[in-house]
SEKOLTOR-146679 format. One record per atom (N, C-alpha, C): residue in three letters; z, x, y. Coordinates in steps of 0.1 Angstrom, whole numbers, plus 5000, padded with zeros to 4 digits. Layout:
residues N
ALAZXY
...
This chain:
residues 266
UNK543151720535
UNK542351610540
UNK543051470539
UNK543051380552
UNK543751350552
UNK542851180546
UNK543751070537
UNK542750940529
UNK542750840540
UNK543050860555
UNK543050740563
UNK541750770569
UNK541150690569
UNK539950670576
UNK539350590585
UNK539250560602
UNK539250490607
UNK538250350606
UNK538550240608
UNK537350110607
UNK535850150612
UNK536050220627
UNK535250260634
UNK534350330625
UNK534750440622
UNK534350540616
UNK533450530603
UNK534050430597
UNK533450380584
UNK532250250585
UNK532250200598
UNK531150120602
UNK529750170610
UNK530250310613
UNK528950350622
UNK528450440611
UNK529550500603
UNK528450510584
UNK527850460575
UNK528150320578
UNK527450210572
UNK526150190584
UNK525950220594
UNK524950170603
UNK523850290597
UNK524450420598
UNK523650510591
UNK522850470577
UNK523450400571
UNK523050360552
UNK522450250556
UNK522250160569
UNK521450030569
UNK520450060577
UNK520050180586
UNK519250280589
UNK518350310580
UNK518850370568
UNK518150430556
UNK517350320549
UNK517850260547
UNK517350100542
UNK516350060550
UNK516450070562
UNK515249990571
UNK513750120568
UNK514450260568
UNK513050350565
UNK512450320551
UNK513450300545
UNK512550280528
UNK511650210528
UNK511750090537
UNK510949990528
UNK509149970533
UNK508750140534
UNK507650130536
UNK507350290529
UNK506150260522
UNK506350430515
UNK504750500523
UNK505050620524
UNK504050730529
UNK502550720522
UNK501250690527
UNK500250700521
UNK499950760513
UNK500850930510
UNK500451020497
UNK500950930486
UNK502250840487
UNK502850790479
UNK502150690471
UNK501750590480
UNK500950490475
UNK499250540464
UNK498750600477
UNK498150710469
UNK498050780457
UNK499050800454
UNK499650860443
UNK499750780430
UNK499550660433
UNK499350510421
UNK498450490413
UNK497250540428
UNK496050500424
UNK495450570408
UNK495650700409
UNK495550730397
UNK495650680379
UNK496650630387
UNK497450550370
UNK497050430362
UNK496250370370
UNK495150250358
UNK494450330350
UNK493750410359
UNK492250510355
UNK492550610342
UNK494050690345
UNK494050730337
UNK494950720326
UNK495350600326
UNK496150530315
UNK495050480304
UNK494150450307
UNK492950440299
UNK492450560286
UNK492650660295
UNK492150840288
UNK493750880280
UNK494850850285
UNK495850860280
UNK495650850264
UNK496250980259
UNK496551000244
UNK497950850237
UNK497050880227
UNK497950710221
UNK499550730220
UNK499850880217
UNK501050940213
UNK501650920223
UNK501250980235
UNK501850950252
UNK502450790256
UNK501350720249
UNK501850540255
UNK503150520242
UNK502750580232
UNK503950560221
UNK505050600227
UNK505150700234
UNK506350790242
UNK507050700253
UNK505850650261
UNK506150570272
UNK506850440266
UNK506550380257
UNK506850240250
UNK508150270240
UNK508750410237
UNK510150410229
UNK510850400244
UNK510150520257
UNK510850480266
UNK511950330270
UNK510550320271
UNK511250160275
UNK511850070270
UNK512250110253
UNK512950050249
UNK514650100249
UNK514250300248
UNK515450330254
UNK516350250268
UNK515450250275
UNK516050170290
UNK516950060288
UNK515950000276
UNK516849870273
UNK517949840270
UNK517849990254
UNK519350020249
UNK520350060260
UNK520050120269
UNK520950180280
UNK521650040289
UNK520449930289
UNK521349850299
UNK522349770288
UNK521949750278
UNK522949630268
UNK523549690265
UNK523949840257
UNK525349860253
UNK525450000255
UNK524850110260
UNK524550260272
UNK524050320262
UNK523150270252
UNK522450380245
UNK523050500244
UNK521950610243
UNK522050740244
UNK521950810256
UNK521750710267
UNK522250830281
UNK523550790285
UNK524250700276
UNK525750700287
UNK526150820285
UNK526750860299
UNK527950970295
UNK529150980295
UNK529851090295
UNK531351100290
UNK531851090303
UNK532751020309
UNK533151020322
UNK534351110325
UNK535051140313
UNK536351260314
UNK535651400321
UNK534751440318
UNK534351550323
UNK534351530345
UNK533751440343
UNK533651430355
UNK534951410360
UNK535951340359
UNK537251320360
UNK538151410366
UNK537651500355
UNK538451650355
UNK537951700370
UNK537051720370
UNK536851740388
UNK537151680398
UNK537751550398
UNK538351550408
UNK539851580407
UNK539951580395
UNK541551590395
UNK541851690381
UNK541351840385
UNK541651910376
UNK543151930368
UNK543751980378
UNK545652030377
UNK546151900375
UNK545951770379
UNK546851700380
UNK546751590362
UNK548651570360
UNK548551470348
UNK548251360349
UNK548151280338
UNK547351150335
UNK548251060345
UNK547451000353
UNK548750860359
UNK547650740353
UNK549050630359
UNK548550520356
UNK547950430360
UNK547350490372
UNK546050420379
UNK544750470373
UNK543950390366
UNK542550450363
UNK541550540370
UNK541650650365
UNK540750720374
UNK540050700386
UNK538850600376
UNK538150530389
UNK538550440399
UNK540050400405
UNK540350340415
UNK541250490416
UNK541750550415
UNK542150680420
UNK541150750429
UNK540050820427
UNK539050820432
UNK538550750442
UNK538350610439
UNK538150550449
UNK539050500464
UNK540050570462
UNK541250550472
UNK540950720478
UNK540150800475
UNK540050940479
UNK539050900490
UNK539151010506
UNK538850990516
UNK537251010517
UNK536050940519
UNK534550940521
UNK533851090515
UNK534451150524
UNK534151300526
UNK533951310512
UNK534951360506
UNK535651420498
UNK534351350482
UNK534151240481
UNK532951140476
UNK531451200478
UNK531651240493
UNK530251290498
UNK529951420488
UNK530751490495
UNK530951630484
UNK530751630467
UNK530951570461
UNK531151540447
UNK529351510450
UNK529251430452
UNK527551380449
UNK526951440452
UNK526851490466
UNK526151600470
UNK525751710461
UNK526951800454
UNK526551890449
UNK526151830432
UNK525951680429
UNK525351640417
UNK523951620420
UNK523651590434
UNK522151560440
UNK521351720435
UNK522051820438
UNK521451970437
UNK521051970428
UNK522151990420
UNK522052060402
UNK521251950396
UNK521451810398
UNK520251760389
UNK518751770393
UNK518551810408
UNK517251840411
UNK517051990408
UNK517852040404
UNK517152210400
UNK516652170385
UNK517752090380
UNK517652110364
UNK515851990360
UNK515751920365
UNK514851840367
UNK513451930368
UNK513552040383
UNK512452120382
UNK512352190371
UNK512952250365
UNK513252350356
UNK512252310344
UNK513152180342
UNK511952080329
UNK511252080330
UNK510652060346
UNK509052000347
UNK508652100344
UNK509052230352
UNK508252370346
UNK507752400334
UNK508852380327
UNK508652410311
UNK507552290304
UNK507752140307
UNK507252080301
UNK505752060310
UNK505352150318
UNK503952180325
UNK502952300316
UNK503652350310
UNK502952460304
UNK501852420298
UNK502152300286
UNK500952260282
UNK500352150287
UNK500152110298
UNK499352020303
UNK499751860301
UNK498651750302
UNK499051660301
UNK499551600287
UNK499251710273
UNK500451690259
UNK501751650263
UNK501951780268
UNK503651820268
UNK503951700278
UNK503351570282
UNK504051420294
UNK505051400285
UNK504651400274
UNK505151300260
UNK506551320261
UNK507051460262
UNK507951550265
UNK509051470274
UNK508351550287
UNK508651510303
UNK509451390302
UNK508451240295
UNK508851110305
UNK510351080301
UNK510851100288
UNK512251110283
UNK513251160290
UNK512751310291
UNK513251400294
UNK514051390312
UNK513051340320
UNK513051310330
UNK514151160332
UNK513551020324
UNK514650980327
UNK516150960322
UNK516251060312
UNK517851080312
UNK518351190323
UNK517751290326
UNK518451310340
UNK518451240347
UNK517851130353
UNK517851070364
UNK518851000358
UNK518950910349
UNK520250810347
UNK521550860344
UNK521551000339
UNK522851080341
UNK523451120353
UNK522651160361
UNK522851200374
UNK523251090380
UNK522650950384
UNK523150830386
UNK524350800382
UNK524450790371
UNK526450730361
UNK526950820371
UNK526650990374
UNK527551040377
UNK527951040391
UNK527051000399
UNK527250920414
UNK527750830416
UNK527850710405
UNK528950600405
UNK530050640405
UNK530250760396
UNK531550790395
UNK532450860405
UNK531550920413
UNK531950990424
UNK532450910434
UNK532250790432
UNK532850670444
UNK533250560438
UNK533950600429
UNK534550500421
UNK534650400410
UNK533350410408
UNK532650330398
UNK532750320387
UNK532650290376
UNK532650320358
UNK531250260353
UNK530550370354
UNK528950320346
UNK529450260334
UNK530150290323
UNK530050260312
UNK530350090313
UNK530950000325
UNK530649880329
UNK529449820328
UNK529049710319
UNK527549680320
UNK527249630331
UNK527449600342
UNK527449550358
UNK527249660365
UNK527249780359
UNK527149900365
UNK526049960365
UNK525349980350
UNK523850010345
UNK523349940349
UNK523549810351
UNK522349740357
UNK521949790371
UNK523349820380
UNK523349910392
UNK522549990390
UNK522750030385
UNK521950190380
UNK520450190380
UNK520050100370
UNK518750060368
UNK518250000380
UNK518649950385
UNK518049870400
UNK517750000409
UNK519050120409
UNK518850170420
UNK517050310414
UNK517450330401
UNK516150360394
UNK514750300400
UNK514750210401
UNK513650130400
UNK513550090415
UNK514250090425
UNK514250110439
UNK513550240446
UNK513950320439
UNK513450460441
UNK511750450441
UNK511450390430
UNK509850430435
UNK509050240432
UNK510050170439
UNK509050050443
UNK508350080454
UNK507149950458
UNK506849920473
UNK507649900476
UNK507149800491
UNK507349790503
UNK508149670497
UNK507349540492
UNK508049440486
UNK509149430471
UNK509149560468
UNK509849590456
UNK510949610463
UNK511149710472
UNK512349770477
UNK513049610484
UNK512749530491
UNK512949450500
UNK513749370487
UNK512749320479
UNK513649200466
UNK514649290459
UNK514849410459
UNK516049500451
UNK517149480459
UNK516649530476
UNK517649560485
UNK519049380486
UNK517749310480
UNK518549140479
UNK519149160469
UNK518749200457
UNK519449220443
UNK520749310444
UNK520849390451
UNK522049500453
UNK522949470464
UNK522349360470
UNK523349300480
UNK524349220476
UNK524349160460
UNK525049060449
UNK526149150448
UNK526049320446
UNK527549390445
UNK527649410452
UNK527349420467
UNK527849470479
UNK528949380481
UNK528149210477
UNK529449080486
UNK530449100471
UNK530649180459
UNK531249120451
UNK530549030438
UNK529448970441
UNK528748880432
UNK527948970416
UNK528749000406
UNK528349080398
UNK527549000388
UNK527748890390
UNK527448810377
UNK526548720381
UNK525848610372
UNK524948540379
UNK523348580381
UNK522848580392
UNK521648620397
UNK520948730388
UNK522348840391
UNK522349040390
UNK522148990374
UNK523048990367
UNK522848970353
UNK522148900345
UNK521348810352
UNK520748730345
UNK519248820344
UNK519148920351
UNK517948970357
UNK517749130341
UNK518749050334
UNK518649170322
UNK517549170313
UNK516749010312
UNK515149010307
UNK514249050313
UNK513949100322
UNK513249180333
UNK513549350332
UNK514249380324
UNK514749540324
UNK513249590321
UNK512349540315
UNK511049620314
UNK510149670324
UNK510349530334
UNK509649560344
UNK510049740356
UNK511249720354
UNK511749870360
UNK510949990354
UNK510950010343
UNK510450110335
UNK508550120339
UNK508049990334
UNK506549990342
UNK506450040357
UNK507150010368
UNK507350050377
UNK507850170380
UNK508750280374
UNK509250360374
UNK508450490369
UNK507250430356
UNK506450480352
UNK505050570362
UNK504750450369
UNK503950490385
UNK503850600387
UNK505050680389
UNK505550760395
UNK504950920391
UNK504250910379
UNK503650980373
UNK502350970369
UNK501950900380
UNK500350880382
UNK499751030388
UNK500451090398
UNK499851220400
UNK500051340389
UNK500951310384
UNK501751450372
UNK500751410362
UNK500451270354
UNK499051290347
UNK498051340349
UNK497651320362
UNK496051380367
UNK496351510366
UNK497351590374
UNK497351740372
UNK497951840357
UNK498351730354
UNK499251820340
UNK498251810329
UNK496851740333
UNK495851770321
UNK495351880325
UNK495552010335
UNK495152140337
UNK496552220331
UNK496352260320
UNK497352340319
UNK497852460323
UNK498852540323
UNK499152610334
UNK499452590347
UNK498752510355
UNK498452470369
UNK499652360369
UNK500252290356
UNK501152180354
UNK502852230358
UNK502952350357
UNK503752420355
UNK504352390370
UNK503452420381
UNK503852420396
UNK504152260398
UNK503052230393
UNK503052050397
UNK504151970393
UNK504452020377
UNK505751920373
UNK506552010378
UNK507352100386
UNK508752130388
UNK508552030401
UNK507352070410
UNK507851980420
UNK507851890422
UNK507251830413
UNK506951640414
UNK508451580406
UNK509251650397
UNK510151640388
UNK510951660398
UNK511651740403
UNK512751780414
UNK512351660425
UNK511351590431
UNK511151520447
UNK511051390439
UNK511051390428
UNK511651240418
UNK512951270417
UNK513551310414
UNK514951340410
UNK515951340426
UNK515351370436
UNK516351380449
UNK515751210456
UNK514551180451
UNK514351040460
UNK515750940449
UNK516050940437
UNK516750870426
UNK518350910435
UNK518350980433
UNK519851050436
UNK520451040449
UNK518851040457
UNK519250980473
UNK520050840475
UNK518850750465
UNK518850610468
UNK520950570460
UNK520950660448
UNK522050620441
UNK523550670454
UNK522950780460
UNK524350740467
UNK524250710480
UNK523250660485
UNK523450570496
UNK523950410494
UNK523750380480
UNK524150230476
UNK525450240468
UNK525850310463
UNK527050340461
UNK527850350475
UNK527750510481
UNK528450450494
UNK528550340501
UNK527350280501
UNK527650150510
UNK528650030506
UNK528650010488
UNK529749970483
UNK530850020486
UNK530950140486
UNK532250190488
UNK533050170501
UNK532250230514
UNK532550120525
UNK532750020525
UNK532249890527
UNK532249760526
UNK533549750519
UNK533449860507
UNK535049770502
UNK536149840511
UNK536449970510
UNK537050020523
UNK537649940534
UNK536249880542
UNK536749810558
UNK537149670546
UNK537049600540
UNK537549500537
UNK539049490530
């Protein structure tokens, strides 16, 4: 395969990824729908569950200031793009990022899969006992999602363990299951790395890390209402756990690639 890639070429895939952008920023009535639940029954919610929800969120926090316990090891990933070959002295991640679109596509693509299988898998397991076993789930759920993410940065060049990068990360998290007006003020926020602007605006917005998590939280307004039937949780969280995990994984590498372009044609 060959790393030249024409201007053309890389601009009518960028039209595609500002395409994608213009569908987001309105969500499906099941979705919204799907919210309504979560005042009502955040109320009935066991205290242990908001205890869960609230280390959450402080995990998030650790992850954006110094990568907590979901950063990962980026050698592994490394090794796949460049198993056989010895160490040079260009850093991985601009090695990588000099590798042709495709080749990027591929790598995420098949991280989109496996983190959406492994995601159902959880939910299944952690559906068995009903709406207890959330307590479980909500952790559980977002370190895959933020693993799978680092590892889409990495797939186009990126270095999550950069703190300019988690923040990436976290935005593209919390993109994933905003509105209409959430997506719109992110899509401005992610436009700061697209021109180059890492600092400033993007980083100042690291007192707000809570609000993502509250928002992100939503998202499990339906999996509460049905995961208090137990057994019946089992069907519900694989699939609500897997169509969370591919909307996350979508959004991470269509904004990645679009960085990646942009720097490309520039």
């Amino acid at each position: 395969m060959t790393n030249i890639e024409t201007a053309d070429y890389l601009k009518s895939e960028l039209r595609l990824i500002e395409q994608w952008e213009h569908e987001q920023k309105d969500l499906f009535f099941w979705e919204k729908l799907g919210r309504l639940p979560f005042a009502l029954l955040d109320r009935i919610t066991p205290k242990f569950i908001q205890e869960k929800i609230g280390t959450a969120l402080d995990e998030l926090g650790s992850y954006v200031q110094n990568g907590g316990r979901y950063l990962i090891s980026k050698e592994q990933m490394y090794r796949k793009f460049f198993p056989n070959e010895a160490r040079d002295e260009l850093p991985a991640s601009d090695r990588i990022g000099q590798l042709p679109l495709g080749r990027m596509d591929e790598m995420a693509g098949s991280i989109i899969e496996s983190s959406s299988k492994t995601a159902a898998v959880q939910g299944a397991t952690t559906g068995i006992g009903g709406i207890f076993t959330l307590a479980i789930d909500i952790p559980l759920l977002l370190g895959i999602s933020l693993k799978a993410l680092q590892e889409i940065a990495i797939c186009y060049g990126y270095d999550p363990t950069d703190q300019s990068e988690r923040i990436f990360i976290v935005k593209c998290l919390q993109f994933s299951s905003s509105d209409i007006v959430g997506k719109k003020a992110i899509l401005e926020d992610l436009a700061a790395f697209h021109s180059g602007e890492k600092s400033g605006q993007v980083m100042s917005q690291l007192q707000g890390w809570r609000e993502v998590m509250f928002t992100y939280r939503d998202n499990f307004g339906w999996k509460k209402m049905f995961q208090m039937i137990p057994i019946a949780g089992i069907l519900f969280g694989a699939y609500l756990n897997r169509s969370t995990l591919q909307n996350v994984t979508e959004t991470g590498k269509m904004m990645y690639r679009k960085r990646r372009i942009l720097e490309k044609l520039n």
